[in-house]
C-alpha positions, -999 to 999 in steps of 0.1 A, spaced: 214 630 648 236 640 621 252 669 638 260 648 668 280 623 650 297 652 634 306 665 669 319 627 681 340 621 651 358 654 651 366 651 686 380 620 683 399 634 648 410 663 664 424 647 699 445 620 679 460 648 653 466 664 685 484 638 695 502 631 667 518 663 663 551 668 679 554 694 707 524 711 731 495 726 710 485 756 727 444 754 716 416 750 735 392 717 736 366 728 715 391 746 691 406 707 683 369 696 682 359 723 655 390 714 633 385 680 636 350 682 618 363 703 595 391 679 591 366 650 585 346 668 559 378 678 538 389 643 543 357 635 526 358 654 498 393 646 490 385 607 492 356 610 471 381 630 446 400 608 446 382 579 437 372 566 473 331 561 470 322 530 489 340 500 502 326 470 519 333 470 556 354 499 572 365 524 548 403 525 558 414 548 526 386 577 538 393 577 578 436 582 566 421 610 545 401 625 573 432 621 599 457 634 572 430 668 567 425 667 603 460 665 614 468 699 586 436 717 600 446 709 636 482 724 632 472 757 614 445 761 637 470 758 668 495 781 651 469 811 645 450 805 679 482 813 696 493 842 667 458 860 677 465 849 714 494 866 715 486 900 696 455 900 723 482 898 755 505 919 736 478 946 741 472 948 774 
């Protein structure tokens, strides 16, 4: 059930860093969905880092950490999915 809730949260990271960048991303669906969950685990890691372990309630300080990392992973992702898209169309 684990990898499910993986799956939700970074599609739901992914499609708001989508929308918080400026301008049309260019990647497809599950592209922002795979970015997202990596997003939400290096948003993890940095929380716990820095100091973020457990709150009481909703943990507002890890989910900005997860958008931040997803937001960053989202944007690089979209920048080399259209630098290999392009190479590709170049080709032919």
């Amino acid at each position: 059930m684990g990898w499910l809730w993986a799956i939700i949260v970074g599609f739901v990271l992914g499609l708001i860093a989508k929308a918080l960048i400026p301008g049309k991303q260019h990647s497809p669906l599950w592209l922002t969905t795979i970015c997202g969950i990596l997003g939400a685990l290096v948003g993890n890691a940095v929380a716990r880092a820095a100091g973020v372990e457990t709150t009481r309630g909703i943990d507002w300080s890890r989910h900005v950490f997860q958008l931040v990392a997803a937001i960053i992973i989202v944007f690089v992702g979209d920048i080399l999915y259209r630098e290999t898209l392009g190479k590709r169309r170049a080709r032919a």
